[in-house]
ROSE-4610 file (N, C-alpha, C; in Angstrom, 1 decimal, always signed):
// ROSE-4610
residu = [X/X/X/X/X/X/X/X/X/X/X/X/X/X/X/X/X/X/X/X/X/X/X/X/X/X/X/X/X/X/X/X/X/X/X/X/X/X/X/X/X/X/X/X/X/X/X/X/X/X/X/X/X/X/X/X/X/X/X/X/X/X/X/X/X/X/X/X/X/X/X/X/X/X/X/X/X/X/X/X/X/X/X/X/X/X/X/X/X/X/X/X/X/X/X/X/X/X/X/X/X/X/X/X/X/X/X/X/X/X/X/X/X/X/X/X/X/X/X/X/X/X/X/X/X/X/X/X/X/X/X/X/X/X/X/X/X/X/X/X/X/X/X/X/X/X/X/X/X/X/X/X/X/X/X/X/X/X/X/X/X/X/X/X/X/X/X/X/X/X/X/X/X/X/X/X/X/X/X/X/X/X/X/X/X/X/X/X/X/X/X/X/X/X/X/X/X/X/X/X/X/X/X/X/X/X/X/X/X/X/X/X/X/X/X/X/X/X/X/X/X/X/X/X/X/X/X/X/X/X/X/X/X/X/X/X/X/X/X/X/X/X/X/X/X/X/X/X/X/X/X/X/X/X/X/X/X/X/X/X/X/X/X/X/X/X/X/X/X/X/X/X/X/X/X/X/X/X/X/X/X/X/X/X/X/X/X/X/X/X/X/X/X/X/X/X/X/X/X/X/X/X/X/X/X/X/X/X/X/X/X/X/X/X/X/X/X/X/X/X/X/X/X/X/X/X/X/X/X/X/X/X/X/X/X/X/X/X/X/X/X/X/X/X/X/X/X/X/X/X/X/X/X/X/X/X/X/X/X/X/X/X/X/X/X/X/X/X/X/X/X/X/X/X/X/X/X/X/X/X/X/X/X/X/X/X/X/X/X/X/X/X/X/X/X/X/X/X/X/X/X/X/X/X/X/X/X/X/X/X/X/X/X/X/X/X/X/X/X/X/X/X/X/X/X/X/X/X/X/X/X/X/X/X/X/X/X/X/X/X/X/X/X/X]
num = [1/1/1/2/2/2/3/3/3/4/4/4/5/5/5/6/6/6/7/7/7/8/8/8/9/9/9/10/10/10/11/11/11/12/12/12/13/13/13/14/14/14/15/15/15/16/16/16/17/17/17/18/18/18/19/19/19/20/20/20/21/21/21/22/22/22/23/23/23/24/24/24/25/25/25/26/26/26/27/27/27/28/28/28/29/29/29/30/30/30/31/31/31/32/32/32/33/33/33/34/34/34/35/35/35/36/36/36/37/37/37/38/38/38/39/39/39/40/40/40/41/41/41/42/42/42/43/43/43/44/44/44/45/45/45/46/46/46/47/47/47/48/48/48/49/49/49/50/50/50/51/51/51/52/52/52/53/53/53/54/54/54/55/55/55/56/56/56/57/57/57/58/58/58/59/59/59/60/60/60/61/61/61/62/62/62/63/63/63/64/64/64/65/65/65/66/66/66/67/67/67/68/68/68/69/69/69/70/70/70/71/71/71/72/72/72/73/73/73/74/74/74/75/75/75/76/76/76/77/77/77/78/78/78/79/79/79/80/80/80/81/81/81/82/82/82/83/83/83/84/84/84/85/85/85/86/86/86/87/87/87/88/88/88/89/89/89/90/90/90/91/91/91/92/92/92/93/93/93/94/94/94/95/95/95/96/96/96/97/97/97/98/98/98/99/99/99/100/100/100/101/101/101/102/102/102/103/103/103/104/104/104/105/105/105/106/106/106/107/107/107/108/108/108/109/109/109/110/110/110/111/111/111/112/112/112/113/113/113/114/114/114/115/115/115/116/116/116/117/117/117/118/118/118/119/119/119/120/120/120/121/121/121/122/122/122/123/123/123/124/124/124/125/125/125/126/126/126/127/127/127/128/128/128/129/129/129/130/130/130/131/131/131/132/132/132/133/133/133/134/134/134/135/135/135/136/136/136/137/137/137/138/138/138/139/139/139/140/140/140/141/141/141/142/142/142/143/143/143/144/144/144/145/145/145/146/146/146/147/147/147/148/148/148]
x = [-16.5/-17.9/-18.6/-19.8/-20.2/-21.4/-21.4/-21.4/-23.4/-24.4/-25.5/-25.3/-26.5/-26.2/-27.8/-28.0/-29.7/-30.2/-31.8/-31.5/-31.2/-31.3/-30.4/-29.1/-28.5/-27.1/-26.2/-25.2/-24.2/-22.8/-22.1/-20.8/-20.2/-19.2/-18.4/-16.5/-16.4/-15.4/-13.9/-14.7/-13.2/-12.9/-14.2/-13.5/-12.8/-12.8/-12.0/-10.8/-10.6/-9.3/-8.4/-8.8/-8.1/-7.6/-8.3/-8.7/-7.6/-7.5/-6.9/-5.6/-4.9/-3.8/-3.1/-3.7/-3.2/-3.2/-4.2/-3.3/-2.1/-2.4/-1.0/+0.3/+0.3/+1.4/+1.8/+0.6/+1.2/+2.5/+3.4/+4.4/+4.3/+3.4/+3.5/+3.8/+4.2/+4.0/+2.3/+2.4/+0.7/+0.7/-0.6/-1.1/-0.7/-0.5/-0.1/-1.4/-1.7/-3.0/-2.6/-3.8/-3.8/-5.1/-4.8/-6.1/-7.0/-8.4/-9.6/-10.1/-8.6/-9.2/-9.9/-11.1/-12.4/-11.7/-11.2/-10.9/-11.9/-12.2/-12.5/-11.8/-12.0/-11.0/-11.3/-10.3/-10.6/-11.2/-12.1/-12.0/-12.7/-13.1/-13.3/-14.7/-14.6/-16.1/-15.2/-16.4/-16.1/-17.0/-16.4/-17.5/-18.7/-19.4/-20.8/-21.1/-21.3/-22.0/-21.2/-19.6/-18.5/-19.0/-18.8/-19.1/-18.3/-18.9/-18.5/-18.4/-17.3/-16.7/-18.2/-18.5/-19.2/-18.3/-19.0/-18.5/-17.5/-16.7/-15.9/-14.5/-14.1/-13.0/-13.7/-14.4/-15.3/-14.9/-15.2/-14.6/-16.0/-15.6/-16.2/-15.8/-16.6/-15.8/-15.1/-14.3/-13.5/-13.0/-12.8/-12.7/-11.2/-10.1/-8.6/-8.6/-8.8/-8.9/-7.5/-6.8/-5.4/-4.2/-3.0/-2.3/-1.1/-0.9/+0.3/+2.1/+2.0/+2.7/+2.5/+3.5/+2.6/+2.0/+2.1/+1.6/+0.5/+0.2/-0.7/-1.9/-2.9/-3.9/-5.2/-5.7/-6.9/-8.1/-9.0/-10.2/-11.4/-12.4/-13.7/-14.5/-15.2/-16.1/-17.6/-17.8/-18.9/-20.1/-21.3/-22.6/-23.3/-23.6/-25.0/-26.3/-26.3/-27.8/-27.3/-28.5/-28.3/-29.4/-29.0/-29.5/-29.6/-31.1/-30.4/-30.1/-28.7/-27.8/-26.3/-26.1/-24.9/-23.8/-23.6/-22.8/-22.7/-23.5/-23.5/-23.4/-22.7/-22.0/-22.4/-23.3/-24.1/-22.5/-21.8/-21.6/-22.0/-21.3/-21.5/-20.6/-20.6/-19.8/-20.7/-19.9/-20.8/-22.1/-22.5/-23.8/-24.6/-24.0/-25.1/-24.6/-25.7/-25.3/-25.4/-24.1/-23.6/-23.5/-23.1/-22.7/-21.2/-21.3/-19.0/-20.0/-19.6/-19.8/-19.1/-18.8/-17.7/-17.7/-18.5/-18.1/-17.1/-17.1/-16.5/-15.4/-14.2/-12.8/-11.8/-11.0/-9.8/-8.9/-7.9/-6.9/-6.5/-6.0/-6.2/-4.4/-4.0/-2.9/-3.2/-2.7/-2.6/-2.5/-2.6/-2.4/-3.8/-4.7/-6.1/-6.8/-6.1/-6.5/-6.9/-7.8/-8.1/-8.0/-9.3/-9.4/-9.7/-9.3/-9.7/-11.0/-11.6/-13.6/-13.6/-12.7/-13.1/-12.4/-12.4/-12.0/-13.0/-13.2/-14.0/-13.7/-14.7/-14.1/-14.2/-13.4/-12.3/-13.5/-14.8/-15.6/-16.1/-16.5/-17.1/-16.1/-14.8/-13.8/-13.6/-13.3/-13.9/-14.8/-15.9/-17.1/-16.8/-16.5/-16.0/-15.0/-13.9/-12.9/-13.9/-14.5/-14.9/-16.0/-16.6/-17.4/-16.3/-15.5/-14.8/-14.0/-13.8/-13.0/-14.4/-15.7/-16.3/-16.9/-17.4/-17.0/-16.4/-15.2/-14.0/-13.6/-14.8/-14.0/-14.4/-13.3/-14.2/-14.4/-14.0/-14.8/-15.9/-17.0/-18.4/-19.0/-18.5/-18.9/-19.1/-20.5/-21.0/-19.7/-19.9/-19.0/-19.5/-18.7/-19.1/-19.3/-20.1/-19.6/-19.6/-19.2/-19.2/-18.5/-18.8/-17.8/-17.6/-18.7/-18.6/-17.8]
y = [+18.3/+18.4/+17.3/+17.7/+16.6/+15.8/+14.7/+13.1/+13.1/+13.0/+12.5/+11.1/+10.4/+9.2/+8.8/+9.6/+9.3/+10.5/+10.9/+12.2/+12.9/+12.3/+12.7/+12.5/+11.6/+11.7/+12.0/+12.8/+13.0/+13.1/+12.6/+12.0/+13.3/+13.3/+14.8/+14.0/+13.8/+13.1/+14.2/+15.3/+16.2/+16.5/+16.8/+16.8/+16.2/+14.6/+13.4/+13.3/+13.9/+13.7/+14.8/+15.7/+16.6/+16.0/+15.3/+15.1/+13.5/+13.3/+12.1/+11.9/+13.3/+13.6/+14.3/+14.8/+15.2/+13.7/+12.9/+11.4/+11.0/+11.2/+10.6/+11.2/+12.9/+13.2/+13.7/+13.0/+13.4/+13.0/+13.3/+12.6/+12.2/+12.4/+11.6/+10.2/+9.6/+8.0/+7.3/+6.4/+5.6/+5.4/+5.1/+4.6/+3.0/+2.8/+1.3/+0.6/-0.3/-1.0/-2.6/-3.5/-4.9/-5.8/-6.8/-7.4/-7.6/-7.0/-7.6/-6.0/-5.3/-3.4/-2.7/-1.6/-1.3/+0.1/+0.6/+2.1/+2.9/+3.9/+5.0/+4.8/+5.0/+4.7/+6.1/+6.5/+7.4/+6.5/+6.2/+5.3/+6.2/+7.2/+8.1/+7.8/+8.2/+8.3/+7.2/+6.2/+5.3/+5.4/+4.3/+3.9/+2.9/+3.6/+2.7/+2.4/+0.8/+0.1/+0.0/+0.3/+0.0/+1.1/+0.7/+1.3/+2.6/+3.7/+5.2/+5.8/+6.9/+7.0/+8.1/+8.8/+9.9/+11.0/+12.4/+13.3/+13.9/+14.9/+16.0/+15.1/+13.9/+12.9/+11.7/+11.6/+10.2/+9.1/+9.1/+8.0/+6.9/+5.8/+4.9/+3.7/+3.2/+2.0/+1.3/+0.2/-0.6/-1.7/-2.9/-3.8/-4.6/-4.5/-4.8/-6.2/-7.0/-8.7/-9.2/-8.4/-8.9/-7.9/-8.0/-6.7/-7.3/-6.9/-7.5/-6.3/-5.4/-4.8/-4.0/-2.3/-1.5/-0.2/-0.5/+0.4/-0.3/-1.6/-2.1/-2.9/-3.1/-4.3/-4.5/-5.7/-5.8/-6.1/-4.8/-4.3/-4.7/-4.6/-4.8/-3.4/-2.6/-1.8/-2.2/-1.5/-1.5/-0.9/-1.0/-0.5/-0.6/+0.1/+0.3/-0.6/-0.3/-1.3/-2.7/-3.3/-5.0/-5.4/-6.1/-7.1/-8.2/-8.8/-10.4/-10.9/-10.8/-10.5/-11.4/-12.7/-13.3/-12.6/-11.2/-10.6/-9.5/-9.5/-8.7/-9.4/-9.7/-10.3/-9.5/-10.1/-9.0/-9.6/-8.4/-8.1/-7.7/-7.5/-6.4/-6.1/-4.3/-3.8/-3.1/-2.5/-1.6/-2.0/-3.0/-3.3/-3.8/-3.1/-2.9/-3.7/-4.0/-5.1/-4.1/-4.6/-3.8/-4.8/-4.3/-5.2/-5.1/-6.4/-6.3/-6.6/-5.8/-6.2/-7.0/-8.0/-8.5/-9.2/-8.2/-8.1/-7.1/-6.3/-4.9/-4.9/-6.3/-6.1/-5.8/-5.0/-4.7/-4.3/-4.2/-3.7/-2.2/-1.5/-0.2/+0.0/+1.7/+2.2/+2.7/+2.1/+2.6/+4.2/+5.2/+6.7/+6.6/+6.1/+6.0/+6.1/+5.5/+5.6/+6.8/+6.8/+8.3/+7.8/+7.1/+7.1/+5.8/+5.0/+3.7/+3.8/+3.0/+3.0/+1.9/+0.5/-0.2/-1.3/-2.8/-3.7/-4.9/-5.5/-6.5/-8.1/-9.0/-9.8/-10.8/-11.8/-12.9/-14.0/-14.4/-14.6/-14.0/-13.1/-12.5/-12.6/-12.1/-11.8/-13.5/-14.5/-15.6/-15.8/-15.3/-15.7/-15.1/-14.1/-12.8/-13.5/-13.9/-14.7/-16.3/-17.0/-17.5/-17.9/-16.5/-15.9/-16.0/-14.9/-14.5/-15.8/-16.7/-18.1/-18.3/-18.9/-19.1/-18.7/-17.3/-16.3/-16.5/-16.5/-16.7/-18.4/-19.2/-20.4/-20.7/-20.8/-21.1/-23.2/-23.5/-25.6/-25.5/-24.5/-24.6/-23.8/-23.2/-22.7/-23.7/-23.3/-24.5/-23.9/-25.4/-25.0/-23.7/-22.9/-22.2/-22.6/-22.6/-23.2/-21.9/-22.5/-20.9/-20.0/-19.3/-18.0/-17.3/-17.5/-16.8/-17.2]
z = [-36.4/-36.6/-36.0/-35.1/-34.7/-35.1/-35.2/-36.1/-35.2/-35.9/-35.3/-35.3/-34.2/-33.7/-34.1/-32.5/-32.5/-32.2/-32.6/-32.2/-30.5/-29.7/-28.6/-28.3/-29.2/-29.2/-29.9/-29.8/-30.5/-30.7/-31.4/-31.4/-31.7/-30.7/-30.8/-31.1/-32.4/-32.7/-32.4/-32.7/-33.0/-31.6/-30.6/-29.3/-28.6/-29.0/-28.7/-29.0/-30.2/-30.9/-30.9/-29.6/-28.8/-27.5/-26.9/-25.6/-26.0/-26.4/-27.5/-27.1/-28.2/-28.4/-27.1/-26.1/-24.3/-23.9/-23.8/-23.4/-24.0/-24.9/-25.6/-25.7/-25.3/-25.0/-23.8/-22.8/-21.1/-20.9/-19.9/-19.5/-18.4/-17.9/-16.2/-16.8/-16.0/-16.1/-15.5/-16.2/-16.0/-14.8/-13.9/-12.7/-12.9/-11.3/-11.3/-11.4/-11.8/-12.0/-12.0/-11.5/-11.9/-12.5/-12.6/-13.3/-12.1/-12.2/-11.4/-11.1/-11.3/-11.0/-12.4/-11.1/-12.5/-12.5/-13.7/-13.4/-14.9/-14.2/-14.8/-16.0/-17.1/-18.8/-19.7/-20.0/-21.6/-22.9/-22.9/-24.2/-25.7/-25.3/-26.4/-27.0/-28.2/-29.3/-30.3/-30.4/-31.5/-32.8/-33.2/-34.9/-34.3/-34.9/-34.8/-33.7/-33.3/-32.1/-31.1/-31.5/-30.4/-29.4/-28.0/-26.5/-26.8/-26.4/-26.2/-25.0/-24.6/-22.7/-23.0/-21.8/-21.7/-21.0/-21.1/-20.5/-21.3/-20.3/-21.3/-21.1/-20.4/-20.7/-21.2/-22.0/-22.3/-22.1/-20.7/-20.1/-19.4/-19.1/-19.3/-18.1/-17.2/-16.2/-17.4/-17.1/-17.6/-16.4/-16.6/-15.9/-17.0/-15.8/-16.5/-16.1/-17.5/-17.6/-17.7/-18.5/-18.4/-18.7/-17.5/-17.8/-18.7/-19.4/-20.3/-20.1/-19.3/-18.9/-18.3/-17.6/-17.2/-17.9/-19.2/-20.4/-21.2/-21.2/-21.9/-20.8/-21.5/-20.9/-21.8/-21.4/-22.1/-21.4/-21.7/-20.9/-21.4/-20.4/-21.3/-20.6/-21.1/-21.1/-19.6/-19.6/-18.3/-18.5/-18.0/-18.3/-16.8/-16.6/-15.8/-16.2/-17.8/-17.9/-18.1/-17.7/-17.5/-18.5/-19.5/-20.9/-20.2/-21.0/-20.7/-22.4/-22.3/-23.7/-23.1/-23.9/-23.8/-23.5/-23.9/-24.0/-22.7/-22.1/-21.1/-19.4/-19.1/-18.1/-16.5/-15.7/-14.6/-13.2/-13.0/-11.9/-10.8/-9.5/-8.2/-8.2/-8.1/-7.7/-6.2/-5.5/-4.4/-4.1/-3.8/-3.7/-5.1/-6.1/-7.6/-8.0/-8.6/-10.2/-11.5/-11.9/-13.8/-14.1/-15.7/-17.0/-16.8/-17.9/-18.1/-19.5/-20.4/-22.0/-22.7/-22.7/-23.3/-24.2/-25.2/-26.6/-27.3/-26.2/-26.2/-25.9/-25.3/-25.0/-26.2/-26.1/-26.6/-25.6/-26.0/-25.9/-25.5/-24.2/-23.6/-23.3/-23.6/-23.4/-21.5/-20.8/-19.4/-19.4/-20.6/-20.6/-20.7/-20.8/-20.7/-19.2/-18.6/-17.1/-16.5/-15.8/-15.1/-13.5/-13.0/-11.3/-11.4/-10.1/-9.8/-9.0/-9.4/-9.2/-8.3/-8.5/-7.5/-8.1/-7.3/-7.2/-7.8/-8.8/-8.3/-7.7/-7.0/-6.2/-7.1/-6.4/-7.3/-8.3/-7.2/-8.0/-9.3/-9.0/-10.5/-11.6/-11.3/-12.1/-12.7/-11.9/-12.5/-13.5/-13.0/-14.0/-15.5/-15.1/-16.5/-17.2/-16.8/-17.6/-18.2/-17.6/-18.1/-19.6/-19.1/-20.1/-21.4/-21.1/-22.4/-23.3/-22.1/-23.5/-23.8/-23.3/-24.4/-25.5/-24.6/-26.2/-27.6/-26.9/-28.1/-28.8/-27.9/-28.1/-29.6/-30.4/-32.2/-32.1/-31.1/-31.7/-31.4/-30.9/-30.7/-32.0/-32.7/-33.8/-34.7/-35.6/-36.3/-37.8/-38.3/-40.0/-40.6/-41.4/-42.9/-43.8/-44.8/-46.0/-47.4/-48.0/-49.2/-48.8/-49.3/-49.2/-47.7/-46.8/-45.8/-44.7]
């Protein structure tokens, strides 16, 4: 049953969790991939604010930050629109400037893969890793105190 968003959007959860379970039980073997390549991704219909693929493969650029085998990697999501948002990281690909969202990295099953979109160059992909330790870095985080 499909999930309202906004009224022009809508989360078609059950079609994903079709579309889901054929990735997951293809047998081909995964495409070869490495870190710096932007491929086409299944990444499906999420909860909430997490990044959602479009289309009838809801798929989504993705940019492969680190491969940890040839079944795993950890991706960040891609966007056309450009924030001026910490989190939104302005590449070139093809001439254009996108986002790398990289608040949006996890973790991706290479059965996710669909088509390789492109390469990005060594610079950017620099910048992008750079981004993401400071992101993550917790000694620039001010203290908690109490409960939170």
């Amino acid at each position: 049953m499909p999930t309202k968003v906004h009224k022009e959007y809508v989360k078609e959860f059950d079609k994903w969790i079709e579309k889901k379970k054929e990735y997951h039980f293809q047998e081909n073997p995964p495409p070869q991939f490495k870190e710096n390549d932007i491929w086409w991704t299944s990444i499906g219909v999420n909860v909430g604010y997490e990044e959602d693929g479009k289309h009838d493969k809801f798929i989504r650029p993705v940019l492969v930050l680190k491969k940890f085998n040839r079944e795993l990697f950890l991706g960040i999501p891609m966007s056309t629109k450009i924030k001026d948002n910490r989190y939104y990281i302005e590449v070139t690909i093809a001439e254009k400037i996108v986002s790398v969202l990289i608040s949006q990295i996890r973790v991706f099953s290479a059965k996710r893969l669909q088509d390789k979109l492109a390469e990005l160059d060594s610079k950017d992909f620099e910048k992008v890793k750079s981004e993401v330790v400071k992101m993550i870095s917790f000694s620039s985080l001010p203290k908690q105190r109490g409960r939170g």
